[in-house]
N, CA, C and O of each residue as an XYZ file, in Angstrom:
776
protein
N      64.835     98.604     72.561
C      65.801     98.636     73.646
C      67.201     98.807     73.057
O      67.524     97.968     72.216
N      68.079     99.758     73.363
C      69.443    100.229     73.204
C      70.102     99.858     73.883
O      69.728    100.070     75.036
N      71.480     99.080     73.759
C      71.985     98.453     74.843
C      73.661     99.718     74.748
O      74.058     99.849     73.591
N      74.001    100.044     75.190
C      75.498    100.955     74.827
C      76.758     99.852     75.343
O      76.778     99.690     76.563
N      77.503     99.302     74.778
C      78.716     98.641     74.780
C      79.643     99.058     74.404
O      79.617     99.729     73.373
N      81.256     98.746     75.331
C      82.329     99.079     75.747
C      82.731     99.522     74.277
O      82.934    100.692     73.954
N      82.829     98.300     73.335
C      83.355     97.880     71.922
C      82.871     98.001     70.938
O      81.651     98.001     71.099
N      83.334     98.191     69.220
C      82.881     97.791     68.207
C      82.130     96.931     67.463
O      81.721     95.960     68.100
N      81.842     96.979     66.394
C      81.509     95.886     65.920
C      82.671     95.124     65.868
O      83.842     95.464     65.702
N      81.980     93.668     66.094
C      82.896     91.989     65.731
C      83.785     92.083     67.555
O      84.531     91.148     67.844
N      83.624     93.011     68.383
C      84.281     92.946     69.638
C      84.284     92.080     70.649
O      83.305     91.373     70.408
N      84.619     91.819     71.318
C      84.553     91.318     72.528
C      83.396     91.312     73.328
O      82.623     90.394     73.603
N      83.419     93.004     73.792
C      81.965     93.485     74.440
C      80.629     92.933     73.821
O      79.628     92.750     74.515
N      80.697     92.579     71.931
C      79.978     92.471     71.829
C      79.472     91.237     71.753
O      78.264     91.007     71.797
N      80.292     90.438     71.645
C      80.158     89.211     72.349
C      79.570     88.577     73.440
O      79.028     87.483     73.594
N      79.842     89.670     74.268
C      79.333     89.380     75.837
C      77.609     90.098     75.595
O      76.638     89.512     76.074
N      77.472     91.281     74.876
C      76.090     91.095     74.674
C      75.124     90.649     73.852
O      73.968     91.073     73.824
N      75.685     89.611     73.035
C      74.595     88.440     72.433
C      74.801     87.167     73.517
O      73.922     86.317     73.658
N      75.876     87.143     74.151
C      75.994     86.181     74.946
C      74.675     86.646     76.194
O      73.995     85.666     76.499
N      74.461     87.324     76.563
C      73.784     87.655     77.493
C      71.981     87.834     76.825
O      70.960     87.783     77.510
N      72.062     88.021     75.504
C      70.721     88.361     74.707
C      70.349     85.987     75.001
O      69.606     85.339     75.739
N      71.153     85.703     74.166
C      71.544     84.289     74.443
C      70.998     83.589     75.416
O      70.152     82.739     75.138
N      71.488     83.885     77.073
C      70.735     83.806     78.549
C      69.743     84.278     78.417
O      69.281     84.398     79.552
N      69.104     84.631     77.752
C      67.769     85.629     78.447
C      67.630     86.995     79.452
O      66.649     87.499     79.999
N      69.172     87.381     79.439
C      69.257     88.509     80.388
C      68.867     89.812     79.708
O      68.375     90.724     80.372
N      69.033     89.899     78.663
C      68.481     90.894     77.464
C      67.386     90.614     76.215
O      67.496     89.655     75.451
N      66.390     91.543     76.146
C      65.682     91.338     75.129
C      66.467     90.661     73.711
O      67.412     91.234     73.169
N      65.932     89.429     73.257
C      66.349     89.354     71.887
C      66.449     90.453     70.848
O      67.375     90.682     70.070
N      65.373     91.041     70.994
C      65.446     92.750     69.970
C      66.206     93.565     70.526
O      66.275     94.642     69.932
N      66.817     93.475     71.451
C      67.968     94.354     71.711
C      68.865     94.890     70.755
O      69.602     94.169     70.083
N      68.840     95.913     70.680
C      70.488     96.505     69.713
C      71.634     97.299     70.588
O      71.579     97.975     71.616
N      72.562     96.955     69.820
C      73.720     97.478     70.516
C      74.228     99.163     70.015
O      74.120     99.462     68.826
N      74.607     99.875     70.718
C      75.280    100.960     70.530
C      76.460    101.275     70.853
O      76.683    101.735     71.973
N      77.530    101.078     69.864
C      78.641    101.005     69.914
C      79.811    101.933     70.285
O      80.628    102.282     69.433
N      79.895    102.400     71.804
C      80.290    103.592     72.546
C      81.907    103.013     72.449
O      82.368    103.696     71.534
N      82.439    102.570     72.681
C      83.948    101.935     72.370
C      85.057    102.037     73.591
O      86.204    101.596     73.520
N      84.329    102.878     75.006
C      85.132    102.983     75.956
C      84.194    103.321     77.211
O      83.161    103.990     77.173
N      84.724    102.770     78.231
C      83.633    102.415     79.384
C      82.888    103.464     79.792
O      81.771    103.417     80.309
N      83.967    105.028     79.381
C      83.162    105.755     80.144
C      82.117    105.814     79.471
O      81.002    105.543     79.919
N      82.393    106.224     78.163
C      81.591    106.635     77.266
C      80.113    105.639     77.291
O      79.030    106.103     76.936
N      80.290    104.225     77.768
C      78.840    103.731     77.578
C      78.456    103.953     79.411
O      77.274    103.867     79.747
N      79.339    104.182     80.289
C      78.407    104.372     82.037
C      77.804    106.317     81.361
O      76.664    106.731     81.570
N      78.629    106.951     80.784
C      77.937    108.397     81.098
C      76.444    107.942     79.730
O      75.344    108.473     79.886
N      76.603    107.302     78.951
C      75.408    107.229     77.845
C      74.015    106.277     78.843
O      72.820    106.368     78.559
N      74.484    105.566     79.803
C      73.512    104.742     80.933
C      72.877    105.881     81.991
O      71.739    105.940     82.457
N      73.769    106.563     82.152
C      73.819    107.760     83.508
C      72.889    108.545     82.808
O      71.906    108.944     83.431
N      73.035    108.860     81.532
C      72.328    110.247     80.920
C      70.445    109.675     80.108
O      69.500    110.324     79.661
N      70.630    108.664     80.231
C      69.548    107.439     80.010
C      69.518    107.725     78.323
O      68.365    107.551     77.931
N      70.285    108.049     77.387
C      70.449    107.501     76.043
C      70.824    106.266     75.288
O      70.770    105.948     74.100
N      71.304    105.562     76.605
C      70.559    103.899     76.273
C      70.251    102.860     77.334
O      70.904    102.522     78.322
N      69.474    102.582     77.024
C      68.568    101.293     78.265
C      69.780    100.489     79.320
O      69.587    100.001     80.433
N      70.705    100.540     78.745
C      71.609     99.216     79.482
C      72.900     99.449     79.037
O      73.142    100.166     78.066
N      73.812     98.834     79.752
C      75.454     99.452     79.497
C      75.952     98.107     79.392
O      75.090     97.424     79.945
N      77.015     97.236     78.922
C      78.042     96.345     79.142
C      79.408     96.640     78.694
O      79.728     97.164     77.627
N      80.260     96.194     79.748
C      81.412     96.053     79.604
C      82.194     95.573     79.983
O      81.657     94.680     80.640
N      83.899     95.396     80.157
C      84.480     94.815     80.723
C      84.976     94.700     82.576
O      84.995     95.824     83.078
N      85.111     94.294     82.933
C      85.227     94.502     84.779
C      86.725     93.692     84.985
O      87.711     94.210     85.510
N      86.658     92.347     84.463
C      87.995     91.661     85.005
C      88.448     90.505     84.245
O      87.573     89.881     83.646
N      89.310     90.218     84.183
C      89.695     89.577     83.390
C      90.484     88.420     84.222
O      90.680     88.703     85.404
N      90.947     87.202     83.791
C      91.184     86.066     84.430
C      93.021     85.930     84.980
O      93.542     85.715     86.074
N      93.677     86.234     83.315
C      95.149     86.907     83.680
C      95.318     88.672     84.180
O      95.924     88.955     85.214
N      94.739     89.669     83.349
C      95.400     90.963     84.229
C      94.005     91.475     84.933
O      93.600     92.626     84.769
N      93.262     90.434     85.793
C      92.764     90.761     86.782
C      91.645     92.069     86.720
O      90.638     91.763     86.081
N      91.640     93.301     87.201
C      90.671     94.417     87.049
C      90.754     94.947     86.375
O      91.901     95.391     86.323
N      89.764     95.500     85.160
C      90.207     95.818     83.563
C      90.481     97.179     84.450
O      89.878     97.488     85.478
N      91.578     97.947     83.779
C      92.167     99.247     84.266
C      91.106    100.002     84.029
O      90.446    100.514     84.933
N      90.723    100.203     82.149
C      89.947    100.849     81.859
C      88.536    101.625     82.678
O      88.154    102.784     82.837
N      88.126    100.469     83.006
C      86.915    100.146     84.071
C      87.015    100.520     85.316
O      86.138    101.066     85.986
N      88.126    100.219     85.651
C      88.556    100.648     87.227
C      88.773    102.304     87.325
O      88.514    103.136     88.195
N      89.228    102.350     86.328
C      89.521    104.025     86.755
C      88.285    105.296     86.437
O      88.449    106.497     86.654
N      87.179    104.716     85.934
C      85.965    105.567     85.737
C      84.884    104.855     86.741
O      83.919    105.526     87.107
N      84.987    103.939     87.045
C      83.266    103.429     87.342
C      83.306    104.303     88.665
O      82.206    104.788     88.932
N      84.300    104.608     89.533
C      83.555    105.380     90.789
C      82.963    106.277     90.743
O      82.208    106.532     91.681
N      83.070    107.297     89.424
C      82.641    108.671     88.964
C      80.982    108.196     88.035
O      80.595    109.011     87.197
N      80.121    106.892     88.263
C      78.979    106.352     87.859
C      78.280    105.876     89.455
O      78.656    105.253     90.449
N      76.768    106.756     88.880
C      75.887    105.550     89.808
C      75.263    104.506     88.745
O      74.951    104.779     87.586
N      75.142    103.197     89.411
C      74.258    102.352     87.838
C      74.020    100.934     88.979
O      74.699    100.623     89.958
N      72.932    100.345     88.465
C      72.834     99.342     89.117
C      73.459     97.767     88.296
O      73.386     97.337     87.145
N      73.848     97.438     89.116
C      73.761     95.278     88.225
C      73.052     94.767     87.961
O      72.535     94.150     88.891
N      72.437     94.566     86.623
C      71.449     93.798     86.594
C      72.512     92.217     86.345
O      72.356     91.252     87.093
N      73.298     92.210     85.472
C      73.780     90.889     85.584
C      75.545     90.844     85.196
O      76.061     91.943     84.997
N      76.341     89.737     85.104
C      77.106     89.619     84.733
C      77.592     88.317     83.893
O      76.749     87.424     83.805
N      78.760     88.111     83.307
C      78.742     87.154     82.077
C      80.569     87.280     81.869
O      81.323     88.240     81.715
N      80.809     85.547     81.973
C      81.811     85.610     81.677
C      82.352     84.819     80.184
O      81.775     83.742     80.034
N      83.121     85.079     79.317
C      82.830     84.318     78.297
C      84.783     84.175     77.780
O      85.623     85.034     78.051
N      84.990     83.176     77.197
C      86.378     83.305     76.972
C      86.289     84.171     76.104
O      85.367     84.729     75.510
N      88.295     84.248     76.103
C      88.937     85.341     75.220
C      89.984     84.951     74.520
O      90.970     84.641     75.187
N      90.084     84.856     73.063
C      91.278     84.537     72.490
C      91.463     85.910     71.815
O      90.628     86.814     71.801
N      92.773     85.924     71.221
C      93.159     87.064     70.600
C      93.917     86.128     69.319
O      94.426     85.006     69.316
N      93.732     87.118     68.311
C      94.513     87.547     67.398
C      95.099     88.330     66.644
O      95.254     89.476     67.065
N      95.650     87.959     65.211
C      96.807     89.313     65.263
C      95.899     89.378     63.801
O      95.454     88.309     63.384
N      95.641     90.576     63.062
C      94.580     90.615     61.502
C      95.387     91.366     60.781
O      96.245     91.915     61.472
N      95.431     91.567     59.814
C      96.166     92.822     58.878
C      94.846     92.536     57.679
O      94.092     91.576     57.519
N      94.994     93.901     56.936
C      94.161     94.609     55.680
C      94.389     93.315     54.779
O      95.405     92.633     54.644
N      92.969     93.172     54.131
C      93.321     92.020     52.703
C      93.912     92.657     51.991
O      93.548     93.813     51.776
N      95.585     91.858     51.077
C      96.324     92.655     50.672
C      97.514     93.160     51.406
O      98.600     93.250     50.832
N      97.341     93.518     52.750
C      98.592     94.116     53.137
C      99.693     92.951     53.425
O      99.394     91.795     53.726
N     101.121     93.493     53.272
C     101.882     92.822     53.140
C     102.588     92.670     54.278
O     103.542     93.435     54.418
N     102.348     91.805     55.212
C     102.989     91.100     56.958
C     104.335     91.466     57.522
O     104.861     91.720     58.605
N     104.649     91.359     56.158
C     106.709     92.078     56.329
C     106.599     93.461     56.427
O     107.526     93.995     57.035
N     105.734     94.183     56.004
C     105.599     95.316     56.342
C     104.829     96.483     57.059
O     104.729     97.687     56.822
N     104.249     95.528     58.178
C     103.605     96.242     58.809
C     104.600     96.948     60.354
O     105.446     96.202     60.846
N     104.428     98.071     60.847
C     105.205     98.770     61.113
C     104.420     99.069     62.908
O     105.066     99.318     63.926
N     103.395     98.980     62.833
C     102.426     99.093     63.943
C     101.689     98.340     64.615
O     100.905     97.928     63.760
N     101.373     97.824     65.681
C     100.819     96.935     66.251
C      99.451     97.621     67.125
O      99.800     98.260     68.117
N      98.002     97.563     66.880
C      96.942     98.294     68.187
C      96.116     97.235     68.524
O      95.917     96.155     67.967
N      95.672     97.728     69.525
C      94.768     96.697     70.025
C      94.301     97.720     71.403
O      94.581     98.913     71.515
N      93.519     96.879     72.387
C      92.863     97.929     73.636
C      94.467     96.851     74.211
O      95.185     95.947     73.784
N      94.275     97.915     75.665
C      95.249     98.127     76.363
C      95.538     96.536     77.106
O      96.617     96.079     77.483
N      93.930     95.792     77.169
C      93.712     94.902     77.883
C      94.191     93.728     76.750
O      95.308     93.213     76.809
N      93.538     93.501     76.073
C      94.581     92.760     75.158
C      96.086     92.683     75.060
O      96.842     91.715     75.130
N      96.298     93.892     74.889
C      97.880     93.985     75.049
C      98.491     93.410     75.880
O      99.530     92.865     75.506
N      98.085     93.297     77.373
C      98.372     92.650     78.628
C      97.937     91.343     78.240
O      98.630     90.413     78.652
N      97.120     91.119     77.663
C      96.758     89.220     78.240
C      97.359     88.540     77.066
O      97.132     87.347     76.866
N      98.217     89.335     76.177
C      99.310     88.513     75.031
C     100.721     89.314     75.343
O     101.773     89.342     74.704
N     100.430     89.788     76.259
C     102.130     90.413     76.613
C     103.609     89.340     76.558
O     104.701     89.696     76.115
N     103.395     88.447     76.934
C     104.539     87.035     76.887
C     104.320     86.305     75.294
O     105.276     85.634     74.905
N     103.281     86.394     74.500
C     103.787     85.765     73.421
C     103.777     86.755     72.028
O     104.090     86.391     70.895
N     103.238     88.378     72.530
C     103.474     88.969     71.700
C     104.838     89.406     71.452
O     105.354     89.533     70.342
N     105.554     89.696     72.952
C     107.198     89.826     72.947
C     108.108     88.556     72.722
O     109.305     88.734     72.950
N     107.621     87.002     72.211
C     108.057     86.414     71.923
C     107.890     86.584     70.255
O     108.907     87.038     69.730
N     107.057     86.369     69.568
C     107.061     86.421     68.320
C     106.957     87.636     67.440
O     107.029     87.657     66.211
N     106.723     88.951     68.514
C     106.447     89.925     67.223
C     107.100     91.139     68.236
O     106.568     92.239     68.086
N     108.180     91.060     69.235
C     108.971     91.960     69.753
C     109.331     93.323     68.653
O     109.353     94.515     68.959
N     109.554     92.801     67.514
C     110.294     94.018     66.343
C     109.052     94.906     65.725
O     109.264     95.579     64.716
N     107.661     94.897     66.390
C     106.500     95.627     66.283
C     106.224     96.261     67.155
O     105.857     95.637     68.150
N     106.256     98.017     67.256
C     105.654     98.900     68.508
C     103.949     98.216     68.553
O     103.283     97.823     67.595
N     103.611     98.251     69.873
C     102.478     97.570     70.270
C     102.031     99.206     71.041
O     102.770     99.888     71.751
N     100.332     99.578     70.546
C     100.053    100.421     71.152
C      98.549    100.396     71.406
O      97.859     99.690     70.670
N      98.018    101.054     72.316
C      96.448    101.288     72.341
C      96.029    102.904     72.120
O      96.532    103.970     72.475
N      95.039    102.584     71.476
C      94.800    104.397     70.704
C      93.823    104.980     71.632
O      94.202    104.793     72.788
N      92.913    105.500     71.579
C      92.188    106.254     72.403
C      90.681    106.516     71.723
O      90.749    105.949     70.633
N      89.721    106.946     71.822
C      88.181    106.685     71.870
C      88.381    105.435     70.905
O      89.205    104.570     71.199
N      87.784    105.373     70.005
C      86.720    104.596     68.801
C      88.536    103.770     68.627
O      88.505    102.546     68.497
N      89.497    104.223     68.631
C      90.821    103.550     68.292
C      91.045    103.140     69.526
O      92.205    102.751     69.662
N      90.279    103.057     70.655
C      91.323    102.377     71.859
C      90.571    100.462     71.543
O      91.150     99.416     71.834
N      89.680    100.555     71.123
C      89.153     98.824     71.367
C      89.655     98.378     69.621
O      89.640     99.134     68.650
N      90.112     96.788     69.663
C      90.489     96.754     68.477
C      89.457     96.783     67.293
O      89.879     97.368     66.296
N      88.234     96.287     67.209
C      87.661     96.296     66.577
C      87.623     97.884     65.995
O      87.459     97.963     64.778
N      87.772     99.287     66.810
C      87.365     99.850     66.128
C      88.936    100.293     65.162
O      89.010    100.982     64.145
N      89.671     99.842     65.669
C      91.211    100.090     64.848
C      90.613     99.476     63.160
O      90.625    100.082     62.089
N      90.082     97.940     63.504
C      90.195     97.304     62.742
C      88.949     97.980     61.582
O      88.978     97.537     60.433
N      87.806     99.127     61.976
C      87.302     99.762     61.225
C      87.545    100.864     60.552
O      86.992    101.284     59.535
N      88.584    101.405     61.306
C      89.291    102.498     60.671
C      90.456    102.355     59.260
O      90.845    103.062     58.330
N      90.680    101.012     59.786
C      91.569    100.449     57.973
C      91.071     99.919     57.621
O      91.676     99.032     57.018
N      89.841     99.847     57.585
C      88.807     99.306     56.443
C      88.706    100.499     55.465
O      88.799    100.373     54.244
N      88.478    101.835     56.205
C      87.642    103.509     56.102
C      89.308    103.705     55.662
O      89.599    104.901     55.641
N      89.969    103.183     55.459
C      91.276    104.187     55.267
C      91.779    105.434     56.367
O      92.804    106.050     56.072
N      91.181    105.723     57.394
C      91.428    106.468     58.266
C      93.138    106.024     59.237
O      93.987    106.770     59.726
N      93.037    104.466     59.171
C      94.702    103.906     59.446
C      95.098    103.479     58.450
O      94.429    103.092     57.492
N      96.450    103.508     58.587
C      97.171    102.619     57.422
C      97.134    101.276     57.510
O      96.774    100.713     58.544
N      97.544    100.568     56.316
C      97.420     99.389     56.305
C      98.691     98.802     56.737
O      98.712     97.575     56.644
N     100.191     99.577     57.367
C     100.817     98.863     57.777
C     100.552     98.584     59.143
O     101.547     98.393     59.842
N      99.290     98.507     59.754
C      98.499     98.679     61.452
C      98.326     97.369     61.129
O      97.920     97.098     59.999
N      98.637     96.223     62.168
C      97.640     95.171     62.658
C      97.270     95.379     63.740
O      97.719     96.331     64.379
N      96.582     94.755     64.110
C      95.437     95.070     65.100
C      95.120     93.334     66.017
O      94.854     92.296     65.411
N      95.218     93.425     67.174
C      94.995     92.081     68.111
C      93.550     92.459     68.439
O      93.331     93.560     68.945
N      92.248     91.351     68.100
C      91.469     91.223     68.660
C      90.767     90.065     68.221
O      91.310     89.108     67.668
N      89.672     90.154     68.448
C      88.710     89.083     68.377
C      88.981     88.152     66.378
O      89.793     88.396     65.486
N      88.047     87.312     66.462
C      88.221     86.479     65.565
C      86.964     86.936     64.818
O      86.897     86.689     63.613
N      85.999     87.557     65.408
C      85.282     88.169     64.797
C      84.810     89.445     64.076
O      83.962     89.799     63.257
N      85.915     89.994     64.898
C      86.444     91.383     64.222
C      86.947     91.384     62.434
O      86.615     91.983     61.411
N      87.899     90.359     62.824
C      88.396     89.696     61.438
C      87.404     89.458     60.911
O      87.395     90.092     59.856
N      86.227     88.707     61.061
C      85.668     87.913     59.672
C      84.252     89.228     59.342
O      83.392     88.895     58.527
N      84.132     90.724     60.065
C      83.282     91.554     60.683
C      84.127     92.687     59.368
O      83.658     93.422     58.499
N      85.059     92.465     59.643
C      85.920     94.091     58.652
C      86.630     93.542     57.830
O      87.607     94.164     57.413
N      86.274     91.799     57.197
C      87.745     91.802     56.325
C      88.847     91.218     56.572
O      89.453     90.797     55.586
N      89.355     91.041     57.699
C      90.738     91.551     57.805
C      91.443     89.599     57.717
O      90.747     88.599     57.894
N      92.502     89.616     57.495
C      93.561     88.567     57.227
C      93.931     88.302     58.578
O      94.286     89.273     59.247
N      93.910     86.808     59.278
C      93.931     86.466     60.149
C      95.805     86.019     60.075
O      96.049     84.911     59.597
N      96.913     86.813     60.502
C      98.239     86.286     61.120
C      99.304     85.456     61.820
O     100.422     84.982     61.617
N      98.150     85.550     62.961
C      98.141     84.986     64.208
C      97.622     84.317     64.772
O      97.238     83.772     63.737
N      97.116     83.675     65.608
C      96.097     83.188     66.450
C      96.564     82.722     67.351
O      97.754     82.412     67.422
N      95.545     82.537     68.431
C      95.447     81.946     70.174
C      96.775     83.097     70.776
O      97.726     82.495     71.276
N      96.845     84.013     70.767
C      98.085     84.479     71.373
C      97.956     84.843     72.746
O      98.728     85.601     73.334
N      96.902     84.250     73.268
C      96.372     84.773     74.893
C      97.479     84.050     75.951
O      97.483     82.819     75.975
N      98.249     84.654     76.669
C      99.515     83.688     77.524
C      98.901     82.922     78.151
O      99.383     81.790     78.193
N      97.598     83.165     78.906
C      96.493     81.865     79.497
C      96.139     80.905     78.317
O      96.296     81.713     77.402
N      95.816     79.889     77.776
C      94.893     79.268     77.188
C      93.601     78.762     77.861
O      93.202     77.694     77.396
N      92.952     79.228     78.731
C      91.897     79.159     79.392
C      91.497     81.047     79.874
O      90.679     81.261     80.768
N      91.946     81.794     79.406
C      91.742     83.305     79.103
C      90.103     83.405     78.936
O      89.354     83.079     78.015
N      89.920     83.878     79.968
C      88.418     84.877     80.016
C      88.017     85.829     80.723
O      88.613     86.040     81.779
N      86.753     86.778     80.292
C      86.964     87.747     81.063
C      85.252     88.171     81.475
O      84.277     87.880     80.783
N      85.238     88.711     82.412
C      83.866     88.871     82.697
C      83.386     90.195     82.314
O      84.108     91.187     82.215
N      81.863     90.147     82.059
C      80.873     91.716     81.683
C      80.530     91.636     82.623
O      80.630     90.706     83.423
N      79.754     93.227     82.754
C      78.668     93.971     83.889
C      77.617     93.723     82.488
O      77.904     93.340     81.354
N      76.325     94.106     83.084
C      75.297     94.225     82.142
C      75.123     95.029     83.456
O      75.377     94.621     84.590
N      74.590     96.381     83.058
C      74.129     97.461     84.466
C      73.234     98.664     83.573
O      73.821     99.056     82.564
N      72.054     99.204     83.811
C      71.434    100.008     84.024
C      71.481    100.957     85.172
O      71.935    100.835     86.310
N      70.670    102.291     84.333
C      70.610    103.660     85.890
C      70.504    103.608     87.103
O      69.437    103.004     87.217
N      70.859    103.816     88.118
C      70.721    103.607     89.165
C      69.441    104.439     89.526
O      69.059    105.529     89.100
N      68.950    103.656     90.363
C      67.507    103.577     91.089
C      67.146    103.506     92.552
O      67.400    102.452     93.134
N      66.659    104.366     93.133
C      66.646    104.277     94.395
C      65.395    103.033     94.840
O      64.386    103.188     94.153
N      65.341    102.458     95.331
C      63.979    101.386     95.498
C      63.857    101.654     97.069
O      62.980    101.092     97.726
């Protein structure tokens, strides 16, 4: 069984699908396939190249993940379940790279929003951006300066597992403006007429 998720490895998404392997809502032998953006895992569900889709839907501070909102009408897929699990963020840089000199800030878009008040408190003098496919979720930022494909003056806001997943030097922590920050998955398969 192929499961296709929003995120990278060490992500969020993927979080939510061991959390859900966890419940019993997914086969334990489940594997994940790491599509990195919503559409990309509803059209890989739609086209049936993998069993099951998860991703993000809403979040507790910025409410309807944008991402999500702006593709799912262009999907048929059914619910099989949903899962909400907290969210902290942090800030990682390259082992080795030097903090004074990092010049770039990525992360997904949704992150960006749910540390918007304490990222412009402590790290205002850093452009904050979200990249696009495999670079829009942080984890996969955070694989690309592993691969040398980013520089190492990039930190990257995401999971805590991302960090201990690629390496990376933990900066920051808890920077979520909620401290009770969480966000909910879909777990959804093809749609089916019954």
């Amino acid at each position: 069984m192929i499961v296709g998720i929003q995120g990278g490895r060490g992500s969020f998404n993927e979080q939510a699908f061991r959390a859900l392997q966890e419940r019993g809502d997914l086969d334990p032998q489940a594997k994940p396939s790491y599509l990195f953006t919503t559409q990309s895992t509803l059209q890989a569900v739609q086209d049936n190249s993998v069993d099951y889709g998860v991703f993000a839907i809403y979040n507790s501070k910025s409410k309807l993940v944008a991402e999500s909102a702006q593709v799912i009408g262009h999907y048929y897929f059914d619910v099989v379940s949903s899962i909400t699990i907290p969210i902290q963020h942090h800030i990682m840089i390259a082992q080795g790279a030097d903090p004074l000199k990092i010049d770039n800030l990525m992360g997904h878009e949704e992150a960006l929003a749910q540390c918007a008040q304490n990222l412009q408190k402590k790290f205002a003098h850093i452009p904050a951006s979200s990249g696009e496919n495999d670079l829009k979720d942080g984890a996969g930022v955070a694989q690309a300066i592993k691969q040398g494909t980013v520089p190492i003056t990039t930190a990257v806001v995401s999971s805590e597992a991302t960090a201990t997943t690629f390496g990376m030097q933990v900066i920051a922590s808890n920077l979520a403006d909620d401290p009770n920050n969480a966000t909910t998955f879909l777990l959804i398969k093809n749609y089916s007429i019954s």
